[in-house]
C-alpha positions in Angstrom: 13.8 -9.7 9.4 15.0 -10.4 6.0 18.5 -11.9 4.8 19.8 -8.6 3.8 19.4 -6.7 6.6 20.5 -9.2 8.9 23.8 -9.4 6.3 23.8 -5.4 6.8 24.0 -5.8 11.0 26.2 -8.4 11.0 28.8 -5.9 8.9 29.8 -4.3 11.9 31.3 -7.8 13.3 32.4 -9.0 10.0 34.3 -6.3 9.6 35.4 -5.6 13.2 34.3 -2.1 13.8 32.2 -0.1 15.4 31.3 2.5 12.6 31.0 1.7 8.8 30.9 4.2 5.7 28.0 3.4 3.4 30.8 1.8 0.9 31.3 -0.8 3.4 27.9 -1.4 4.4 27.1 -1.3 0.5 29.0 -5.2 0.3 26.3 -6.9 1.8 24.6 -6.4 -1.4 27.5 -7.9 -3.5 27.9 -6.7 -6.7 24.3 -6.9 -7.4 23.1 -3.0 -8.7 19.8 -3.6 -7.3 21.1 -5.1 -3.8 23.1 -2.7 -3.3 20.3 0.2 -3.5 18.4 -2.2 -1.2 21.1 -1.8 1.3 20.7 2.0 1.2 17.2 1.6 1.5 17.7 -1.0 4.8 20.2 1.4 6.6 17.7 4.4 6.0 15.2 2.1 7.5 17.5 0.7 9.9 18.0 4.8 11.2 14.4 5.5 11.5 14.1 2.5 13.8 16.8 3.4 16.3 19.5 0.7 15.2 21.6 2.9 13.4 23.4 6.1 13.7 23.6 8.6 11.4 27.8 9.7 12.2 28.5 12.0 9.7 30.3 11.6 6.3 28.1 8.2 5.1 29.3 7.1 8.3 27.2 4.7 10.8 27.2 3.0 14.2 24.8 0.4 15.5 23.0 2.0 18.5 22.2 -0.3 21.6 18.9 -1.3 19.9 21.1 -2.4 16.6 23.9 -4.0 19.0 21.2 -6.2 20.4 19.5 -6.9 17.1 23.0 -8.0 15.5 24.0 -10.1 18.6 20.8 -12.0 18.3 21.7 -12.7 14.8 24.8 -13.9 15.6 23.2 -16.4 18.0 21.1 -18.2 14.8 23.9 -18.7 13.1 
């Protein structure tokens, strides 16, 4: 798994909740124009897979599957 979607998983802890709008989500890429429409990319990717939820108004949750998958990330650090 690359950097940047581990740094998009580990939003959820880093900022404490357990859904995120896009705009949060978004800071993993910095202020980096082509980062950021690499996250967008990631948490498309990341829906498809069954790690996110799709909530509604750019909102997202991390499903069991994306719990896991950020928990384990947690543990490398």
């Amino acid at each position: 798994m690359d950097q940047l979607t581990k740094d998009v998983l580990k939003s959820f802890a880093a900022w404490g909740k357990d859904s995120l709008d896009l705009h949060q989500l978004f800071e993993a890429g910095g202020n980096d124009p082509e980062a950021r429409t690499a996250v967008f990319d990631i948490v498309e990717r990341l829906v498809r897979e069954g790690m996110l939820k799709e909530e509604g108004n750019d909102f997202y949750s991390l499903t069991a599957k994306g719990r896991l998958a950020a928990q384990q990330i947690q543990g490398e650090t």
